[in-house]
KETOR-174955 format. One line per field, with one value per atom (N, C-alpha, C): x, y, z; residue in one letter; atom name. Coordinates in steps of 0.05 Angstrom, whole numbers. Example, Ala and Ser with C-alpha at 12.3 -4.5 7.8 and 13.67 -1.06 7.14 Angstrom:
# residues 2
X <- [264, 246, 264, 257, 273, 258] $
Y <- [-114, -90, -66, -45, -21, 1] $
Z <- [156, 156, 156, 142, 143, 157] $
r <- [a, a, a, s, s, s] $
a <- [N, CA, C, N, CA, C] $
***
This chain:
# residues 248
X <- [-851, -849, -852, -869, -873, -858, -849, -841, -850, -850, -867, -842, -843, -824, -819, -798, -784, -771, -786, -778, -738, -726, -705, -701, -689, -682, -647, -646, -614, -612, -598, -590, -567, -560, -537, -511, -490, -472, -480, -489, -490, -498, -513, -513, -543, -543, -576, -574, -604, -614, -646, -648, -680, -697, -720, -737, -747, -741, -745, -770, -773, -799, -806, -830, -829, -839, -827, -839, -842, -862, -857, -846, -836, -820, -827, -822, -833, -803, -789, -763, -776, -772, -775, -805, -816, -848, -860, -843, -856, -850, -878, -882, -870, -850, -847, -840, -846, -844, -816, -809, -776, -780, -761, -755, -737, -732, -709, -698, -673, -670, -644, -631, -611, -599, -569, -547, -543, -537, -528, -504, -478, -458, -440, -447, -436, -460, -487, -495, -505, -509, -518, -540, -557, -584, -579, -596, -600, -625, -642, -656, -664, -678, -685, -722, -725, -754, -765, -786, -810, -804, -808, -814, -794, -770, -747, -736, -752, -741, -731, -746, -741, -715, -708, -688, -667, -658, -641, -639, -644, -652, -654, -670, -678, -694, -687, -689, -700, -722, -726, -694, -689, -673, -686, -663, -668, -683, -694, -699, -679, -691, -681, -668, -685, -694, -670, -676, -656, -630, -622, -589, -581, -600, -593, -581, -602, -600, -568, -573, -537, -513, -524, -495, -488, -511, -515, -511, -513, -495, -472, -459, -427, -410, -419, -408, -414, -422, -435, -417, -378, -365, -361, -382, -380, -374, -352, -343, -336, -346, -347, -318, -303, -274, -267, -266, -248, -234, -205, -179, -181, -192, -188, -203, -174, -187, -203, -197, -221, -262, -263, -284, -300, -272, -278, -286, -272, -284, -321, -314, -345, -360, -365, -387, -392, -365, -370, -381, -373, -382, -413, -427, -452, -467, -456, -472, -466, -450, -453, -475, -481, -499, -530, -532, -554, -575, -554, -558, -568, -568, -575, -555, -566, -537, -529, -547, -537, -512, -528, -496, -463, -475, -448, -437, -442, -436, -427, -435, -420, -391, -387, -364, -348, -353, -342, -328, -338, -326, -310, -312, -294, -274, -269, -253, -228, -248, -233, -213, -226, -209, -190, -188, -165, -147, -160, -137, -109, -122, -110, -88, -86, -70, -57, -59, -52, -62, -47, -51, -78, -88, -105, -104, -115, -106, -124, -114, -135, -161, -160, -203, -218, -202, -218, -215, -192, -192, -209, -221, -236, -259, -273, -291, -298, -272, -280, -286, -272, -275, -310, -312, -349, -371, -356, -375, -380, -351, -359, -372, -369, -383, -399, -421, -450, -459, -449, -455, -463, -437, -430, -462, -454, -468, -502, -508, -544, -538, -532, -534, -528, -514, -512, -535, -542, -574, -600, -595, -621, -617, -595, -600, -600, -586, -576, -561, -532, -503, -484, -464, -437, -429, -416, -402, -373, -366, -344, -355, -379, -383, -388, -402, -417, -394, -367, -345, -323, -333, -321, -335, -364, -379, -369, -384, -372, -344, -328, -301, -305, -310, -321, -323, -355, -371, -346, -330, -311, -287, -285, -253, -275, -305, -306, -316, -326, -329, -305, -280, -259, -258, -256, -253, -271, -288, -310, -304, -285, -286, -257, -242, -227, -219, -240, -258, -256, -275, -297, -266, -251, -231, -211, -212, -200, -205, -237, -250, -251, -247, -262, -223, -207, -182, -180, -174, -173, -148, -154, -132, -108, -87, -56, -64, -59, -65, -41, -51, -28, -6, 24, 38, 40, 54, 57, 68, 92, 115, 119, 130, 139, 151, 149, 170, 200, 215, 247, 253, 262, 265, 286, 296, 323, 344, 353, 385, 400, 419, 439, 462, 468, 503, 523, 536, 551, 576, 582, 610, 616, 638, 642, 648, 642, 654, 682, 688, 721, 733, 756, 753, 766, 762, 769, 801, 815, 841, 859, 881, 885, 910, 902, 926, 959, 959, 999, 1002, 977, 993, 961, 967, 940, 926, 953, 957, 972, 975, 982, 955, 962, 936, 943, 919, 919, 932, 933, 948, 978, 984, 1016, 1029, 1005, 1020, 1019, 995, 999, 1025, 1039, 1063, 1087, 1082, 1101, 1106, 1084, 1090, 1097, 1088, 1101, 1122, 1138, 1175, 1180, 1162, 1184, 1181, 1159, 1162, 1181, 1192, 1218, 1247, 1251, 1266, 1271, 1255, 1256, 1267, 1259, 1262, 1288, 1304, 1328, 1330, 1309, 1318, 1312, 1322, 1330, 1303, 1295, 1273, 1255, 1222, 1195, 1193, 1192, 1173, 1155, 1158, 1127, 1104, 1074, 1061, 1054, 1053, 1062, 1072, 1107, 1131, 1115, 1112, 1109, 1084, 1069, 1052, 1049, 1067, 1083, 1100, 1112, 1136, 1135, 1146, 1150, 1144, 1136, 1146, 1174, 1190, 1225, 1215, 1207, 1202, 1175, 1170, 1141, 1153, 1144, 1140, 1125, 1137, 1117, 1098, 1103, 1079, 1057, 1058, 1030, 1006, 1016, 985, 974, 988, 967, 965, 962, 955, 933, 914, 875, 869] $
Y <- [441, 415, 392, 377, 350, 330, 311, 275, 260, 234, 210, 195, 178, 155, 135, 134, 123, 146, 159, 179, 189, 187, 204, 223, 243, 255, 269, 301, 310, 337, 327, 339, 362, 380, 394, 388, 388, 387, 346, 345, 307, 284, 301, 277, 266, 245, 230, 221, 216, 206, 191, 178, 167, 171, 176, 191, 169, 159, 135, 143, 163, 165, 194, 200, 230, 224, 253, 247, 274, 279, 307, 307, 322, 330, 358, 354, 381, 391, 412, 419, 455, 454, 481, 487, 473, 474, 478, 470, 479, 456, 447, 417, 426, 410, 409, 371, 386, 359, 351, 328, 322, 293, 310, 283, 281, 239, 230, 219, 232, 218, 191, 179, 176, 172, 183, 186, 170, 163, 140, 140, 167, 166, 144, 155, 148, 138, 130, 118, 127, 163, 174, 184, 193, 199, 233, 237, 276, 280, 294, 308, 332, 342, 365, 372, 393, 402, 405, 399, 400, 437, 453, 477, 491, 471, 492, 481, 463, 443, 467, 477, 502, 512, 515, 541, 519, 499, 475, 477, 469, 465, 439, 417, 393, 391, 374, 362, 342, 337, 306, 301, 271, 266, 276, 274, 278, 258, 267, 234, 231, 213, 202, 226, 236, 261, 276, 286, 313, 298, 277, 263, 272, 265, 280, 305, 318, 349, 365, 338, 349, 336, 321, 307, 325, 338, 360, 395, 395, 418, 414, 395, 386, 386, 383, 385, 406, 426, 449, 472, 465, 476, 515, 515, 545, 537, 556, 550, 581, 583, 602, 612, 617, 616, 643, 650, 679, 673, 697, 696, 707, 723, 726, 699, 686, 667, 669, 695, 699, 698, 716, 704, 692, 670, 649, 626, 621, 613, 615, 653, 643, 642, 648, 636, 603, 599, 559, 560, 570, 560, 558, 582, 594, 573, 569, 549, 516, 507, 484, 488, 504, 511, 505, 511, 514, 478, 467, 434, 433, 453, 443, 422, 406, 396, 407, 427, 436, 454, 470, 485, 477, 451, 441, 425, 421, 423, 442, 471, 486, 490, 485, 477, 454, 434, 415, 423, 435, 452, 464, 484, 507, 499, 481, 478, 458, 437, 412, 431, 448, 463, 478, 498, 510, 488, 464, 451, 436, 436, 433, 446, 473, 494, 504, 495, 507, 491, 488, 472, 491, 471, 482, 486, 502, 504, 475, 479, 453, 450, 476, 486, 482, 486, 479, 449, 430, 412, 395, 405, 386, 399, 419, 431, 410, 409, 395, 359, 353, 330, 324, 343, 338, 344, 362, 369, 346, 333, 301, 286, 273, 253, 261, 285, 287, 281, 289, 287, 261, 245, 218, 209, 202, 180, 196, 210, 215, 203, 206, 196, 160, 165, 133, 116, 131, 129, 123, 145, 149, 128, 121, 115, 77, 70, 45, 32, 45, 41, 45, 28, 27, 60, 66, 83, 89, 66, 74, 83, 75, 77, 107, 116, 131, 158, 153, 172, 179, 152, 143, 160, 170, 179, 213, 219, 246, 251, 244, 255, 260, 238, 245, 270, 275, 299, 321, 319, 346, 344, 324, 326, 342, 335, 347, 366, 380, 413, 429, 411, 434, 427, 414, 421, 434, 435, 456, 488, 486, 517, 515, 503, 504, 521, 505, 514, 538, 548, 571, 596, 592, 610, 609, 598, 590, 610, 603, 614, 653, 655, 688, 702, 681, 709, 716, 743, 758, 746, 752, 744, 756, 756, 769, 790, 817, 835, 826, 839, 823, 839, 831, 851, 872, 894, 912, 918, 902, 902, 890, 905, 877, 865, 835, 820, 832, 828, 839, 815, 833, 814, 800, 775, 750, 775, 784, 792, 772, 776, 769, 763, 743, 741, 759, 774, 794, 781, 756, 744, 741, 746, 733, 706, 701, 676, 668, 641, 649, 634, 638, 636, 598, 588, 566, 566, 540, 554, 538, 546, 525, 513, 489, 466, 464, 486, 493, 525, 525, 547, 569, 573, 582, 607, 625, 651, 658, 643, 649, 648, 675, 676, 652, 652, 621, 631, 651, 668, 658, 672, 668, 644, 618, 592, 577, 588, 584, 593, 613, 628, 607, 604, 590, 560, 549, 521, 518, 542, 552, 550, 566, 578, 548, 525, 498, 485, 492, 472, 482, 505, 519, 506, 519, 498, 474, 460, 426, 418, 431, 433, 434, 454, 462, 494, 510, 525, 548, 575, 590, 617, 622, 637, 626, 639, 627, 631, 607, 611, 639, 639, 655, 624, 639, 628, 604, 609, 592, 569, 573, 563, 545, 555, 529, 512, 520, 504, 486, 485, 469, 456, 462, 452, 426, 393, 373, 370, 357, 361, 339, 348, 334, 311, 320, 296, 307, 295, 307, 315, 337, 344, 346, 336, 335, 338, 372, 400, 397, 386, 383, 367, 346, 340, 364, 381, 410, 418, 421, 444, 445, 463, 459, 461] $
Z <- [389, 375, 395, 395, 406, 399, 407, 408, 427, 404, 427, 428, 441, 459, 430, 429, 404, 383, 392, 357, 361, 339, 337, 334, 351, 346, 348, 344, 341, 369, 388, 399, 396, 398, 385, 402, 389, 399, 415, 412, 424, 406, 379, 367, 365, 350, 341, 375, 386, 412, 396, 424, 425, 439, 437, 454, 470, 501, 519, 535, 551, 560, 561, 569, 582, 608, 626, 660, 664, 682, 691, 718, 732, 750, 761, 790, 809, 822, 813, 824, 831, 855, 871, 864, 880, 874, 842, 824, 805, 782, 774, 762, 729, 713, 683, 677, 646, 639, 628, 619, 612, 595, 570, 555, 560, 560, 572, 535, 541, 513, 519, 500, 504, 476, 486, 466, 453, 428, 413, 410, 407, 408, 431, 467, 483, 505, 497, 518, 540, 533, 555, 555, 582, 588, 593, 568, 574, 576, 600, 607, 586, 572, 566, 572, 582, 584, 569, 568, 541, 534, 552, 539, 530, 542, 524, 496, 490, 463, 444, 436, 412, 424, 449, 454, 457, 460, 460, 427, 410, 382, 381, 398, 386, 364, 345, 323, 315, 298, 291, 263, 260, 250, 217, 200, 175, 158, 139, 113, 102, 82, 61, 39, 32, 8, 22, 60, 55, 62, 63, 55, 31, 12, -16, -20, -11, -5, 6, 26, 43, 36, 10, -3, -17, -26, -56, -51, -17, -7, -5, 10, 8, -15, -34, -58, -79, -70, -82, -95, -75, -82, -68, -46, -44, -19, -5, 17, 32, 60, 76, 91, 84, 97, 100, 133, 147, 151, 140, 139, 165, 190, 221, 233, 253, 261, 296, 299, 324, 305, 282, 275, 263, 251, 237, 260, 284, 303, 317, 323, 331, 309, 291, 267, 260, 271, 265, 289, 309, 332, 339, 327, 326, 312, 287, 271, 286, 299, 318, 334, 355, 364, 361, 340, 314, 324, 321, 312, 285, 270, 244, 225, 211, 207, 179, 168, 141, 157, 186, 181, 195, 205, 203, 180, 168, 140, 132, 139, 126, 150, 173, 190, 179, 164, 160, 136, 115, 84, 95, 118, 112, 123, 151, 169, 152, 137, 118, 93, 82, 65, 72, 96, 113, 121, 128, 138, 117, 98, 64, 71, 67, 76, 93, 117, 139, 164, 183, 205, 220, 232, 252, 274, 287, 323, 334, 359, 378, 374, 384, 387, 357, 336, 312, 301, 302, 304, 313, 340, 357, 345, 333, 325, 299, 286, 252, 260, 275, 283, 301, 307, 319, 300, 285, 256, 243, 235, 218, 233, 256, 275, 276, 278, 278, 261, 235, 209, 203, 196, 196, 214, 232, 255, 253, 233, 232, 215, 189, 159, 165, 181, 177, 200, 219, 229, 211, 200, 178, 159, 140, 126, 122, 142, 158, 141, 142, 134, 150, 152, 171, 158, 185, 187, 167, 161, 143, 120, 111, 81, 75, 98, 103, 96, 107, 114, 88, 72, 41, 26, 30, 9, 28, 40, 52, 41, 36, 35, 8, -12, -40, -40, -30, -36, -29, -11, -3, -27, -35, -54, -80, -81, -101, -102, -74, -69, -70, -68, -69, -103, -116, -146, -160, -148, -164, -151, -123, -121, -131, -152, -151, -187, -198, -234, -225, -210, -200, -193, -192, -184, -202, -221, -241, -265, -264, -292, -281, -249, -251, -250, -249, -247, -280, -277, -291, -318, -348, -364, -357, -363, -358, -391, -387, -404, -430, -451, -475, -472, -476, -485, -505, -504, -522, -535, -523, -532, -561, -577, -609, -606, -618, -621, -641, -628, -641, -663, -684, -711, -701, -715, -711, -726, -704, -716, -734, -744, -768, -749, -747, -723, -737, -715, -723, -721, -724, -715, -751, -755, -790, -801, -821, -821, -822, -816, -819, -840, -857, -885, -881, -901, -909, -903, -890, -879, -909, -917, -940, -938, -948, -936, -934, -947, -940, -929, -910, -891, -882, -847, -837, -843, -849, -857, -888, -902, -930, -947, -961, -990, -1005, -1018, -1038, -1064, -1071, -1100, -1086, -1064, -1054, -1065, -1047, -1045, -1086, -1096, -1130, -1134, -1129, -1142, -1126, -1108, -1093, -1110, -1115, -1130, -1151, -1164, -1193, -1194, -1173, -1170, -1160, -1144, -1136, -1161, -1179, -1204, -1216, -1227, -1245, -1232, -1201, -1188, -1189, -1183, -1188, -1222, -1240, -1265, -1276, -1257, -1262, -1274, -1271, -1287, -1256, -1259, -1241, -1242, -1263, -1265, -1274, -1268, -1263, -1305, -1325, -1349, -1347, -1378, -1382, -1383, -1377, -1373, -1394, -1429, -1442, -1437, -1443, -1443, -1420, -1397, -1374, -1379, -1390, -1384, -1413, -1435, -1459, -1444, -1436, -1423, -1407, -1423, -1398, -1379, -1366, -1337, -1335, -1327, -1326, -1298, -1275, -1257, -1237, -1216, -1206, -1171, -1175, -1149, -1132, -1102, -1079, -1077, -1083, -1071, -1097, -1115, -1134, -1123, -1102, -1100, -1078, -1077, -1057, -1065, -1099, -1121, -1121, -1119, -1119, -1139] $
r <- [x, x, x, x, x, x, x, x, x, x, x, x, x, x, x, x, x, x, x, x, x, x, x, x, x, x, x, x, x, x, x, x, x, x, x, x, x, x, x, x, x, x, x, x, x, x, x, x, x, x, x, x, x, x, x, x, x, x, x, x, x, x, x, x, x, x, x, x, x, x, x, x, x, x, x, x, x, x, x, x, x, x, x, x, x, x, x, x, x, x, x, x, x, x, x, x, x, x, x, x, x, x, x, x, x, x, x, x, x, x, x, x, x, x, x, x, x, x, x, x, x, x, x, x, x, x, x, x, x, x, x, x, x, x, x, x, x, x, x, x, x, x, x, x, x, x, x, x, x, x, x, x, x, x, x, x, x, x, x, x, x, x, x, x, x, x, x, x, x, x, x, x, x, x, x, x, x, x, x, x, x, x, x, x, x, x, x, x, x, x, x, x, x, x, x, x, x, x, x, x, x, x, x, x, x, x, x, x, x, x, x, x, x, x, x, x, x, x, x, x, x, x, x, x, x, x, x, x, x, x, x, x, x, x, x, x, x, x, x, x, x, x, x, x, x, x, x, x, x, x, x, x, x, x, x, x, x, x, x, x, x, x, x, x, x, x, x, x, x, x, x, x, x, x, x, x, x, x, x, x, x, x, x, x, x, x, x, x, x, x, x, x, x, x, x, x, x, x, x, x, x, x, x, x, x, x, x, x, x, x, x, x, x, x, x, x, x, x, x, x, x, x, x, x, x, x, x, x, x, x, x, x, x, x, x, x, x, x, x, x, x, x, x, x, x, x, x, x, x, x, x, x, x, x, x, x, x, x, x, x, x, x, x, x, x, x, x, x, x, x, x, x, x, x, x, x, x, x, x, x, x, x, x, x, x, x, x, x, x, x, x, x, x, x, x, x, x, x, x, x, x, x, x, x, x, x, x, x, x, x, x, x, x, x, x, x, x, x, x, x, x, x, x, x, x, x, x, x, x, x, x, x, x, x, x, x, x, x, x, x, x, x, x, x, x, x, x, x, x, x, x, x, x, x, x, x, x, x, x, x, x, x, x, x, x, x, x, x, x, x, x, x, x, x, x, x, x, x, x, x, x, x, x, x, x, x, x, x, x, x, x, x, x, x, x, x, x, x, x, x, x, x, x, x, x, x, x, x, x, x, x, x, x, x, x, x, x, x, x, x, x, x, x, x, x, x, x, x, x, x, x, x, x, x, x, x, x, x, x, x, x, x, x, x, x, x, x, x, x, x, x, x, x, x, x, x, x, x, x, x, x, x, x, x, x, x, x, x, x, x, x, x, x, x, x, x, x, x, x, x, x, x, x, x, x, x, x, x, x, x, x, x, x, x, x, x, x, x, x, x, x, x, x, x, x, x, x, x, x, x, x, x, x, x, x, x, x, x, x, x, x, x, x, x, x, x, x, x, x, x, x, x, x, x, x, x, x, x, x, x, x, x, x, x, x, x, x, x, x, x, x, x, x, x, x, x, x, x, x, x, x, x, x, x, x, x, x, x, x, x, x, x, x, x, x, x, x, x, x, x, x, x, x, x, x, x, x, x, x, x, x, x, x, x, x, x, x, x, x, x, x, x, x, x, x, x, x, x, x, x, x, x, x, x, x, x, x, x, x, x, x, x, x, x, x, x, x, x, x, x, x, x, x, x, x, x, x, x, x, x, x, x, x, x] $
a <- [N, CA, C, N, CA, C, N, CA, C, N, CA, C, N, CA, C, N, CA, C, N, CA, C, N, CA, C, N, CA, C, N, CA, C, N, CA, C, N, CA, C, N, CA, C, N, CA, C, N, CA, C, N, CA, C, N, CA, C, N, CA, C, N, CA, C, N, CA, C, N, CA, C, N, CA, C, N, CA, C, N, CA, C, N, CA, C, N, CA, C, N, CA, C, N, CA, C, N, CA, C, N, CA, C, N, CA, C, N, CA, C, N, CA, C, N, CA, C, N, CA, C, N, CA, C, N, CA, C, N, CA, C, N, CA, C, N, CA, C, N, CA, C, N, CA, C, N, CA, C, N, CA, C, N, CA, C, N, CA, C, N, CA, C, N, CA, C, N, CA, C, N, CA, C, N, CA, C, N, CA, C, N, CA, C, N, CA, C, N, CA, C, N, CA, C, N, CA, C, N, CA, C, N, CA, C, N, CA, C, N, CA, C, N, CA, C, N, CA, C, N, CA, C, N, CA, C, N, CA, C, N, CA, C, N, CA, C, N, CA, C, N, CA, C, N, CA, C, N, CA, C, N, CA, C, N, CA, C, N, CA, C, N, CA, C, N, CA, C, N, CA, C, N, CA, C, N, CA, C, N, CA, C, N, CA, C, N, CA, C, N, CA, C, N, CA, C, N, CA, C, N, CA, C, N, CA, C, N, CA, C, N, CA, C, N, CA, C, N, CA, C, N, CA, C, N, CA, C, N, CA, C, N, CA, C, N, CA, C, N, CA, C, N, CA, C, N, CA, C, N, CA, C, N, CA, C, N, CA, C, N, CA, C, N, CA, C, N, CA, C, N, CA, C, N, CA, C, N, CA, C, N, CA, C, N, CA, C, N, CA, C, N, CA, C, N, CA, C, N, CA, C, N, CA, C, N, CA, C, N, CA, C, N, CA, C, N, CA, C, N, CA, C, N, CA, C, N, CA, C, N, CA, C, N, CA, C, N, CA, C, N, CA, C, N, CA, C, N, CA, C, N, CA, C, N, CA, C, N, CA, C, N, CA, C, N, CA, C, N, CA, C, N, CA, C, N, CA, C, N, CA, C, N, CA, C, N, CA, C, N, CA, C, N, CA, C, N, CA, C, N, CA, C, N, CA, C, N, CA, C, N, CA, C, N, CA, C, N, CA, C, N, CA, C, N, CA, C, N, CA, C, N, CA, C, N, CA, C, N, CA, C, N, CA, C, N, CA, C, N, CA, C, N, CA, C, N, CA, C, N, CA, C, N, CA, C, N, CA, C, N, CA, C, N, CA, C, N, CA, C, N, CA, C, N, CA, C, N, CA, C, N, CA, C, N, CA, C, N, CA, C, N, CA, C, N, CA, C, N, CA, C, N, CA, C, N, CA, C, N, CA, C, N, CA, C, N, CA, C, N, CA, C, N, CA, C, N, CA, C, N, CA, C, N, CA, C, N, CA, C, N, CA, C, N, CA, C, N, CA, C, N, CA, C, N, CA, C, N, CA, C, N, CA, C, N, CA, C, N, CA, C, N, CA, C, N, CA, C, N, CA, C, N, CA, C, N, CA, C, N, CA, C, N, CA, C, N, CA, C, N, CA, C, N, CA, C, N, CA, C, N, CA, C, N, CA, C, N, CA, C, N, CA, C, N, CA, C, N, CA, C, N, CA, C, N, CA, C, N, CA, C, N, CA, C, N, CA, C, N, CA, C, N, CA, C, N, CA, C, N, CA, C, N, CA, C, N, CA, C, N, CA, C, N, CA, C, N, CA, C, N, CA, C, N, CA, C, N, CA, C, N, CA, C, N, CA, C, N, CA, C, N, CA, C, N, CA, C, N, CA, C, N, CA, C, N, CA, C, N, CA, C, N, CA, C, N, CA, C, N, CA, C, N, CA, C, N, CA, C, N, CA, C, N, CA, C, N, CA, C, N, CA, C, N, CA, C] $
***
């Protein structure tokens, strides 16, 4: 792959550069050529040889169209995550390497979603943090937008890759099998009721306390034995007693 002087490109691991001149150069008798690029991150001048461009993985920068593309992977919701963190490491690592920036994108998903969960070590921290800044600082190259906005929309796209893997894990667990069990009919309370208590006494039958008011009405009366049922209930009443208004 060729570049002329001006063109942008993506260095791996350093970020968008500009292609400033080419020179060739004679080191140990032996003439190559060298693009001089320089960094946009920090300002610095990297050397790379024309013939090892491919094995470096220089890059021309992205368009317009594949910004789209990598908003529309970011948010796609499918996320690459090893529970061993020896080779969950080198696989991010591998794909840094790459300089592609689709697959740091897929370093930036997986690393941003673990960290949801669980703290990160150093080495991946500093890994997720170079994943975004490459990211970030082309898109906002390419597309010529401040960096914040740029970091406003990216985060978007990740709050809404984890809710879509979030559906997606949702909809595949399995139903909870039905029970088998029957439902048990409403028992009947086995407690009894307890009887109406009646007003001249907690434990006297209500026949008792009738007979009882009977014998204070004969008493009160003057007479010494209870009437026949008749006779008493013909009979005056001579004066009133107490206990009648507790007669029911």
């Amino acid at each position: 792959m060729s570049f002329q002087i001006g063109d942008k490109v993506i260095y791996p691991n350093h970020g968008l550069g500009i292609v400033e001149k080419v020179e060739e150069k004679t080191i140990l008798g032996t003439t190559t050529g060298f693009f001089h690029l320089r960094i946009i991150a920090n300002e610095t001048t990297v050397l790379v040889p024309v013939a090892n461009v491919d094995n470096v993985g220089l890059r021309r920068a992205i368009t317009d169209e594949e910004v789209e593309r990598l908003f529309g992977l970011i948010s796609d919701g499918k996320i690459d995550n090893h529970q061993n963190w020896k080779g969950r490491f080198k696989d991010n690592s591998d794909k840094m390497r790459t300089g592609s920036i689709y697959d740091m994108a897929d370093v930036l998903k997986s690393l941003t979603f673990l960290a949801k969960s669980k703290s990160l070590s150093f080495r991946e921290k500093r890994m997720l943090d170079r994943a975004k800044s490459l990211i970030v600082s082309e898109i906002s190259e390419v597309m010529q937008l401040t960096v914040d906005s740029v970091e406003d929309r990216v985060g978007q796209a990740l709050e809404k890759c984890f809710a879509a893997k979030a559906r997606a894990e949702q909809r595949a667990r399995p139903a909870p099998p039905p029970s088998r069990r029957r439902p048990r009919p409403p028992q009947p309370s086995r407690r009894p009721a307890r009887p109406r208590p009646s007003p001249l006494g907690r434990h006297a039958p209500a026949n008792q306390l009738t007979c009882l008011l009977r014998r204070c009405r004969c008493i009160w009366a003057g007479r010494a034995v209870r009437p026949p049922a008749r006779s008493y209930a013909a009979a005056e009443p001579v004066s009133s007693c107490p206990l009648e208004a507790l007669v029911p």
